[in-house]
C-alpha positions in Angstrom: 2.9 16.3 -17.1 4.6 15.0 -13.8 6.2 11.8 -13.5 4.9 9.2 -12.6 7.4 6.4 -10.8 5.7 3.0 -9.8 7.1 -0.1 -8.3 6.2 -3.6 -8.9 6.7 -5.4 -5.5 6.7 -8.5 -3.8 9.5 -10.1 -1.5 8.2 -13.4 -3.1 9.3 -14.5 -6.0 7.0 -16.3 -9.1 4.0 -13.8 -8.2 3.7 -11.7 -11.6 5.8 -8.9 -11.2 7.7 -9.0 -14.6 4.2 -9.5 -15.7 2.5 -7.0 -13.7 5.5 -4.5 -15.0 5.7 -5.5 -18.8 1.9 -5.1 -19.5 2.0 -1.7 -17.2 4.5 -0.5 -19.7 3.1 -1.1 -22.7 -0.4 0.2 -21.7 1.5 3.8 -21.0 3.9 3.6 -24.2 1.1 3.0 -26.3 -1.0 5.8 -24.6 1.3 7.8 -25.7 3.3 8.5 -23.0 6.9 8.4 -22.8 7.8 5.2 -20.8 10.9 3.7 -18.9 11.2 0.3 -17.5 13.7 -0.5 -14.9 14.5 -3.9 -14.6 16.1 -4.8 -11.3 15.5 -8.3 -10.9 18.8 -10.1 -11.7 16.9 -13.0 -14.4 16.6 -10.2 -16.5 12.7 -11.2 -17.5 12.2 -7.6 -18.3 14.6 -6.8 -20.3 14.5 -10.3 -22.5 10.5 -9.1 -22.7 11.7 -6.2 -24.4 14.4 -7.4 -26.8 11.4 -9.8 -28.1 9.4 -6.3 -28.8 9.0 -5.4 -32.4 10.8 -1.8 -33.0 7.1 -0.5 -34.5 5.7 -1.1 -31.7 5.4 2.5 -29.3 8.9 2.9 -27.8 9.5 1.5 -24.4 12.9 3.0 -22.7 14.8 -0.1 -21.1 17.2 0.1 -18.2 18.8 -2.6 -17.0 19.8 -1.7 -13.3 20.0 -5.2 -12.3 23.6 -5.0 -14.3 27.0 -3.7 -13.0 28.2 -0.4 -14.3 30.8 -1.3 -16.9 34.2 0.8 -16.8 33.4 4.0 -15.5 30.4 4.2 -15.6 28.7 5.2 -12.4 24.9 3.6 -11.2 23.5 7.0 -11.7 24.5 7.6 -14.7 23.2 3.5 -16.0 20.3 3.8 -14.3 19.2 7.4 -15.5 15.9 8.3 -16.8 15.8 10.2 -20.3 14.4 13.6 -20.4 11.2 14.0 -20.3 9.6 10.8 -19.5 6.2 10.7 -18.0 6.0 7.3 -16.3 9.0 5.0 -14.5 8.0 1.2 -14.1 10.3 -0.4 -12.0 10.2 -4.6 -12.0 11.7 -5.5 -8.7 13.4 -8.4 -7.6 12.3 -11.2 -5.2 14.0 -11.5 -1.6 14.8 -8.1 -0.9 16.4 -6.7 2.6 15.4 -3.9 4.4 17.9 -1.8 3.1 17.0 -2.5 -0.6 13.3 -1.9 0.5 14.0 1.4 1.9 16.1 2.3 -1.3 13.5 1.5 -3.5 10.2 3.1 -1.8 12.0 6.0 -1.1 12.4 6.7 -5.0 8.8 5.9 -6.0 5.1 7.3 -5.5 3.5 4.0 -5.9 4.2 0.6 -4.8 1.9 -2.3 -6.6 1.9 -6.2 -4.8 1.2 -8.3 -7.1 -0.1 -11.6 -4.8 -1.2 -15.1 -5.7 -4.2 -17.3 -4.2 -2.0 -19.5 -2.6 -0.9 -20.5 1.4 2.6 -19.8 0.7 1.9 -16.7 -1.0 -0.4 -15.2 1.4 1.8 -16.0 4.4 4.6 -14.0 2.5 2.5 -11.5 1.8 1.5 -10.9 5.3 5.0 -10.4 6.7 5.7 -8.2 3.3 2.8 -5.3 3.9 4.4 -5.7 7.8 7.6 -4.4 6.7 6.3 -2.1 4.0 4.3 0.0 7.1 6.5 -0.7 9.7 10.1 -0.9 8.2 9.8 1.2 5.0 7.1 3.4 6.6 5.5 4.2 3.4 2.3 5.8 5.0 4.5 8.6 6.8 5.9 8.8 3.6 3.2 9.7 1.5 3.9 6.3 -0.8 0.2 5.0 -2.3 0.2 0.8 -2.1 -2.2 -1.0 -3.8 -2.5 -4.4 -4.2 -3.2 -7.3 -7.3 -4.4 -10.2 -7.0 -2.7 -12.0 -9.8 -2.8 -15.7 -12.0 -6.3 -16.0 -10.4 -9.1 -18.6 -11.0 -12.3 -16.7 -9.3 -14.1 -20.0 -8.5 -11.9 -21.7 -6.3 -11.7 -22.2 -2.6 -8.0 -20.6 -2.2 -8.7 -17.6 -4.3 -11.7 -17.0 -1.8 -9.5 -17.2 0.8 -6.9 -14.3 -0.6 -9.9 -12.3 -1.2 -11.2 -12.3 2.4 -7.1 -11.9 3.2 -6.6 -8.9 1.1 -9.4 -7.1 2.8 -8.0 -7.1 5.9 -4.8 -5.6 5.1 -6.7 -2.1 5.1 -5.0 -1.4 2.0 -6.7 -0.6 -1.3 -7.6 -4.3 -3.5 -7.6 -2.7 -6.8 -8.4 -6.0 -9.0 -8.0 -9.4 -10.2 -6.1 -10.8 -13.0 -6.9 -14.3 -14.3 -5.0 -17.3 -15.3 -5.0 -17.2 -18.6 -2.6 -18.1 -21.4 -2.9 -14.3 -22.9 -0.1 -13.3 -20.8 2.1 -15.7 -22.0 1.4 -15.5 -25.5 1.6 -11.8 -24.8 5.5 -11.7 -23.4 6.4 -14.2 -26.4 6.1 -11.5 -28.7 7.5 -8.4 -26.4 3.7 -6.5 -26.3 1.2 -6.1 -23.6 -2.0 -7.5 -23.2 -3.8 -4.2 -24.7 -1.9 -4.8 -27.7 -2.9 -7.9 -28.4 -6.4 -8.0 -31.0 -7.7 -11.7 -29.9 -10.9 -11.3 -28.6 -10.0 -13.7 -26.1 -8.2 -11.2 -24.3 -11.0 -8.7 -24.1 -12.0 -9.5 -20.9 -8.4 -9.2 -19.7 -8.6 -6.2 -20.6 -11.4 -5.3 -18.9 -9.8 -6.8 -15.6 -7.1 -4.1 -15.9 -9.4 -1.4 -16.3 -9.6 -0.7 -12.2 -6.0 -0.6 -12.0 -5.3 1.6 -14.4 -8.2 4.0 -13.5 -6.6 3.8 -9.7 -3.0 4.4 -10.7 -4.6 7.6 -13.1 -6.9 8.7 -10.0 -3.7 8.7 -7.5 -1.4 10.4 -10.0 -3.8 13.4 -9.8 -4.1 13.2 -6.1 -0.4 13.0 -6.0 0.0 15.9 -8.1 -2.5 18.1 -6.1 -0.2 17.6 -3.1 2.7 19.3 -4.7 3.9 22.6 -3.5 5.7 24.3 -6.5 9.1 26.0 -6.0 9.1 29.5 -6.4 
């Protein structure tokens, strides 16, 4: 099976992406596939998520590249990937430059937005997907986006508003992801919501279904694109 890297992305901060990245995780790991999660934001959410996670639960691979190589130790070798992993989830942090943006699309296949139905957040979001085509060129580059609409309450005015916002981008709106207290009681005890039994979260689970039927569709796409070396 081919790796698999994706991105969790946003130049804003407080829109999900620990969240977004976490629960991504732990839907692969306990698939069955082997699973890293790179943790770049500097709070460390990810990588507190994960010391909260109970060692029989399916094995997540941490690595936290927010950190400074200690001694000499080099980036590459803190930030490596074990052998033989199947997907890379990468929790990116807020406020990013240019540089930093080109550095991390360049070493992914996917890049997920997480955005929330708010003024603020839509503004930001606008002059995020600007640089992502423009700056980071991701289209030339073969780089899938897709985008999430997270912490959302369906019946309100502002969500309708992100909605009709999110269809203009001309990029894919994979789904919508509720405000719910699932998530939270979800990263208290290190698992993802599809490891949680509650009913309650049933339907959460359901909301994740397109996204993780669009991340599986791509990865096949992507795969069928690759020219093997003789």
């Amino acid at each position: 099976m081919d790796i698999q890297r994706i991105i969790v992305l946003n130049t804003k901060g407080g829109c999900g992406k620990t969240t977004l990245a976490t629960n991504l995780a732990s839907y692969y790991a306990n698939s069955g596939l082997s699973t890293s999660l790179m943790d770049y934001d500097p709070q460390g959410s990810s990588t507190r998520w994960l010391s909260l996670r109970s060692k029989e639960r399916p094995l997540i691979h941490g690595v936290e590249a927010h950190k400074k190589p200690r001694g000499n130790v080099t980036r590459v070798w803190q930030n490596r990937i074990i052998p033989d992993t199947d997907r890379v989830v990468i929790d990116a942090p807020a406020g990013v430059d240019h540089t930093q943006l080109l550095d991390f699309v360049r070493q992914v296949d996917t890049v997920l937005i997480p955005v929330l139905p708010s003024p603020i957040d839509i503004h930001a979001a606008t002059r995020f997907v600007e640089d992502l085509l423009l700056v980071a060129k991701v289209r030339q580059l073969g780089i899938r986006v897709g985008v999430v609409a997270n912490r959302a309450k369906t019946n309100t005015v502002i969500y309708h508003s992100l909605e009709r916002f999110l269809k203009t981008l001309h990029l894919p709106f994979i789904t919508t992801l509720r405000d719910t207290q699932n998530y939270v009681r979800a990263a208290e005890r290190g698992i993802g919501i599809y490891e949680m039994w509650d009913k309650r979260a049933d339907v959460d689970k359901v909301h994740w279904q397109p996204l993780l039927a669009w991340l599986e569709e791509n990865n096949r796409d992507w795969n069928s694109h690759i020219t093997p070396v003789a």
